[in-house]
C-alpha positions in Angstrom: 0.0 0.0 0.0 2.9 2.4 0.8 4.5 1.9 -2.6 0.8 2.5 -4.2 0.7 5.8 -2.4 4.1 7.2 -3.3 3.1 6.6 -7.4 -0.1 8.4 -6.9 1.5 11.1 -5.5 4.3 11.5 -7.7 1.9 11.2 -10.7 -0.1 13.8 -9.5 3.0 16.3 -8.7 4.2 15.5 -12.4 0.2 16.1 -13.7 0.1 19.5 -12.1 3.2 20.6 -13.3 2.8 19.8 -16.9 -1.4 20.8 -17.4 -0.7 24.1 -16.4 2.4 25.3 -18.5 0.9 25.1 -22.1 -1.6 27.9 -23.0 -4.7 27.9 -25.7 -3.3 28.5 -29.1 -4.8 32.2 -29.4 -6.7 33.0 -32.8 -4.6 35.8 -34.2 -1.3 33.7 -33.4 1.6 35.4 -35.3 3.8 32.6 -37.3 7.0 32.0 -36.2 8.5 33.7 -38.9 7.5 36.6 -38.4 7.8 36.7 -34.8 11.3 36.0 -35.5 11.9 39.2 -37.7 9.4 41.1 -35.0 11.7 40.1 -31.8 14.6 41.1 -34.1 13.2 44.0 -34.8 11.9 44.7 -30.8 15.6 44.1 -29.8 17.3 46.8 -31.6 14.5 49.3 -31.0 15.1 48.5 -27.5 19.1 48.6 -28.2 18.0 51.9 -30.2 16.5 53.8 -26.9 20.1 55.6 -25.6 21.7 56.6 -28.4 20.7 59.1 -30.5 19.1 59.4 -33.6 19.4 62.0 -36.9 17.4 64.2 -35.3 20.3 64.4 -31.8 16.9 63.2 -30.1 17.6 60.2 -27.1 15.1 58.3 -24.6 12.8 57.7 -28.4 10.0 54.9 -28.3 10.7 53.0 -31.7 8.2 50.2 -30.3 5.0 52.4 -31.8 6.7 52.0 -35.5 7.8 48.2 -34.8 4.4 47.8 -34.2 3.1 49.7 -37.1 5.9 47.9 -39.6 4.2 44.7 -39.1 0.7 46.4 -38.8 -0.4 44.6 -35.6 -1.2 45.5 -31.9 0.4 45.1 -28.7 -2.5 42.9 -27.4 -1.7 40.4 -30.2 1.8 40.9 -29.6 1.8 39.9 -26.2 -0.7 36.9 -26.7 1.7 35.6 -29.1 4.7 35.8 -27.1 2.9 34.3 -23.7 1.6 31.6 -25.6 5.5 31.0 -27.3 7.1 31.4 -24.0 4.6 28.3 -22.8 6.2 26.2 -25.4 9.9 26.6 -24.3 11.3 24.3 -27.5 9.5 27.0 -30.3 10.4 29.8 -28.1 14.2 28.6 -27.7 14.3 28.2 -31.5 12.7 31.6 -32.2 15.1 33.3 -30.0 18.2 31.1 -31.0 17.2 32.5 -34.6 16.8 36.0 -33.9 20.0 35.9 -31.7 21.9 34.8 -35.3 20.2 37.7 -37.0 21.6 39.9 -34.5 25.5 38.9 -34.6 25.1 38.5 -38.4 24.0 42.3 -38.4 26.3 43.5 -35.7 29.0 41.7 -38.2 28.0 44.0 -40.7 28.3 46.9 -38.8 31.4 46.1 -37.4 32.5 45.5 -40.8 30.6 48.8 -42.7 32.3 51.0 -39.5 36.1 49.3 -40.6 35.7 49.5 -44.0 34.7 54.0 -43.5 37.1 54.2 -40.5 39.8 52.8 -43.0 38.4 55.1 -46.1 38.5 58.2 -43.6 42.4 57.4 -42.7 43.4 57.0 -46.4 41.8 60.3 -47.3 43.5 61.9 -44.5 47.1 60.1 -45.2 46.4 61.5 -48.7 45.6 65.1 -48.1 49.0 65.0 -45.2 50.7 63.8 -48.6 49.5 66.4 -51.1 50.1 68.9 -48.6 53.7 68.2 -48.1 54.4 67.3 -51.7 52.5 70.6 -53.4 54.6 73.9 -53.2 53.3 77.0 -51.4 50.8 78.8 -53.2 52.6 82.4 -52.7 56.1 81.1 -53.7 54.2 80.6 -57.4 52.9 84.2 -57.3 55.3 86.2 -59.6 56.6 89.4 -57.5 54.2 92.2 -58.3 55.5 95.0 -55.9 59.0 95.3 -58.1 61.2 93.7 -55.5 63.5 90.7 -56.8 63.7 89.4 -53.3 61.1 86.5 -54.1 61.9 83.9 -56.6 60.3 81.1 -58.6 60.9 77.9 -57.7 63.6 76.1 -59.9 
């Protein structure tokens, strides 16, 4: 009888942790697609809030135009993701593919900000050169005043 007891209870514990986890699939569920380019998307308008825009403008909500972008509402939004985040395995693979979008796009940036840092040093190392390799503009100047003191250069 002991035995008997200790299986029902353990069923029950393992019953009560699993009926509760998994939501109702809501109606207006957003795919995993595009929940994946939405999160994306959420991230780097989040990322986006201290630094500042064209505008010198910081503290900006870029959620409102996330939103918009994919024409949908909060409410839906956050139906979606509570039912996702009760099914751990989609909601690991959705964020393990958003977190690849981000590093492949932070690799572009890093590679865009090397490529214009390295563009701006060539244009400077090439207007050091011209400078020291073109003459003074007043030694080319003929001598107006009468004075022979000034010369051309040879």
């Amino acid at each position: 009888m002991n035995k008997f007891s200790y299986i029902l209870i353990l069923s029950i514990f393992f019953a009560a942790c699993t009926s509760n986890t998994i939501f109702e699939k809501p109606k207006n569920l957003i795919p995993k697609e595009q929940m994946v380019d939405l999160l994306t998307d959420i991230f780097l308008a989040d990322g986006g809030d201290n630094i500042k825009n064209i505008h010198l403008q910081r503290s900006v909500n870029y959620f409102p135009l996330v939103f918009e972008k994919y024409q949908i509402d909060t409410t839906r939004f956050k139906e979606s993701n509570f039912y996702y985040t009760s099914r751990i395995d989609d909601y690991d693979e959705i964020l393990t593919r958003v977190d690849e979008r981000l590093k492949a796009l932070k690799k572009q940036f890093d590679a865009e900000v090397k490529l214009n840092d390295s563009l701006d040093r060539i244009k400077r190392d090439s207007l050091r050169l011209s400078r020291i390799k073109s003459p003074r503009k007043d030694a080319l100047k003929p001598n107006l005043r009468g004075d022979s003191k000034k010369e051309f250069p040879k």
